[in-house]
VMD Tcl script that draws the C-alpha trace (Angstrom):
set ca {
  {16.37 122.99 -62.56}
  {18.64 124.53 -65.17}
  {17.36 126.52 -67.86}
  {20.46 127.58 -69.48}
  {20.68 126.48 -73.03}
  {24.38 126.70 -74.99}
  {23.95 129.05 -77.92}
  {24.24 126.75 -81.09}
  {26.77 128.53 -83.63}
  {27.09 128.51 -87.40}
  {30.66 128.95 -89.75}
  {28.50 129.82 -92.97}
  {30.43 133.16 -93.91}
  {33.31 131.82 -95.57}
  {36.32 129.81 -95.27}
  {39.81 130.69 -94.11}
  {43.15 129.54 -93.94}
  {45.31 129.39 -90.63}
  {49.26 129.29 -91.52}
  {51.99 129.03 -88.62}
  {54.57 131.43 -88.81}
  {58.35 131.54 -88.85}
  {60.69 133.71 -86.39}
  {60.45 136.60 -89.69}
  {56.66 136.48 -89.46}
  {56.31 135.01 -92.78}
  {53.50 132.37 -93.74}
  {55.56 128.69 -92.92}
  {52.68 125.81 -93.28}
  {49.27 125.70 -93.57}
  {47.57 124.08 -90.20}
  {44.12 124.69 -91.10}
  {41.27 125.16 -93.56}
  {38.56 126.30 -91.65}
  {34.65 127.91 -91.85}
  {34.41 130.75 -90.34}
  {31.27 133.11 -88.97}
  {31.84 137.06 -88.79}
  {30.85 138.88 -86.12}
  {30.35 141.94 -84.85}
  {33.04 144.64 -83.92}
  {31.29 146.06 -80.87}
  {31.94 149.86 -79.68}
  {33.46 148.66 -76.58}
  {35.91 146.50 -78.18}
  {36.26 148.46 -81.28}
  {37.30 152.06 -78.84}
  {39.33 149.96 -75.94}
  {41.37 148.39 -79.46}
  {41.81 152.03 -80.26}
  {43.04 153.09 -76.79}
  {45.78 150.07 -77.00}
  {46.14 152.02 -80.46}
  {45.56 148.45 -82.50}
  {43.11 148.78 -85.24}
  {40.77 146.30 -85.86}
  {39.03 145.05 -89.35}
  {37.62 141.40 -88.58}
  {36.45 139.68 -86.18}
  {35.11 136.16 -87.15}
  {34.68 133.07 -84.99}
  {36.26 129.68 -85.91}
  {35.83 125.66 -84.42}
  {37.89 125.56 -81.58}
  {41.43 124.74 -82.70}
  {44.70 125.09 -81.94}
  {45.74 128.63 -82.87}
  {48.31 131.06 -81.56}
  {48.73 135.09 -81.56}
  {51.90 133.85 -83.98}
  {49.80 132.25 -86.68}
  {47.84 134.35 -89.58}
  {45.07 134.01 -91.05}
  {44.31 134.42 -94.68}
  {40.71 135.37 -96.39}
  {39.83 135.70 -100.35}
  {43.93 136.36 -100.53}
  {43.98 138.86 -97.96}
  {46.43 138.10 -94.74}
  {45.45 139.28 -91.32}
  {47.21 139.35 -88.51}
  {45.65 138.02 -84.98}
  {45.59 140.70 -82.53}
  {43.48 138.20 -79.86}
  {42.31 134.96 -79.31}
  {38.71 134.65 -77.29}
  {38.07 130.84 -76.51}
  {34.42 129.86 -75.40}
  {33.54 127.06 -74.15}
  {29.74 127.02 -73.71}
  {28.83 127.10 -77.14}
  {27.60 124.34 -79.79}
  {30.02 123.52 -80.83}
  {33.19 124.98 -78.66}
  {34.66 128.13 -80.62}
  {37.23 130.47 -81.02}
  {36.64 134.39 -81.76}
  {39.65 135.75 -83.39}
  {40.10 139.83 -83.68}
  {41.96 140.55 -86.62}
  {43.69 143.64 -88.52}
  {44.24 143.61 -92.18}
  {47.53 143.31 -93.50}
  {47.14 143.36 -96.80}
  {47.23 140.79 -99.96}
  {48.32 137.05 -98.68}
  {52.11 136.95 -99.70}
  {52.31 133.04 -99.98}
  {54.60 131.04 -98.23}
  {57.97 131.88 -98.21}
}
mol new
graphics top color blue
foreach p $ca { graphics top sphere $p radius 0.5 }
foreach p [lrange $ca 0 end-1] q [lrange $ca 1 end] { graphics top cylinder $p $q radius 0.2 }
display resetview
């Protein structure tokens, strides 16, 4: 008998956008309008980030989607940048975490 249980997860912190990018970098399209959940930066992530000398601000999980290391996110206006892209499967429902760093105010599309 299995007793393993899939953790059920909530998107109740906010909501973000996810924009594709063009070859510049620059916000192209909106692809998605999205809850998101934050989590927690943990020391192991938050030092080995530090190592690869990437700073991290965010880290938030997301419905599983269809989003690359190209694509930003923006949040209340502010545009982040994804540094990596964690897929799980074995939650309820399926998510993505995304680790983010903090570009700055969202620049519109351009």
């Amino acid at each position: 008998m299995n007793d393993y249980s899939a953790e059920t997860i909530n998107f109740c912190d906010g909501v973000c956008d996810i924009y594709s990018t063009d070859d510049s970098g620059s916000p192209k399209e909106k692809k998605y309008h999205l809850r998101y959940g934050k989590q927690v930066i943990g020391s192991q992530r938050y030092y080995a980030a530090a190592v690869a000398n990437v700073s991290i601000t965010d880290l938030i999980r997301v419905p599983n989607t269809d989003i690359s290391n190209y694509d930003i996110v923006v949040i209340r206006n502010r545009q982040y940048k994804i540094q990596q892209i964690q897929e799980i499967h074995d939650g309820k429902p399926p998510y993505i975490i995304l680790t983010l760093t903090k570009e700055g105010a969202f620049r519109g599309i351009g």
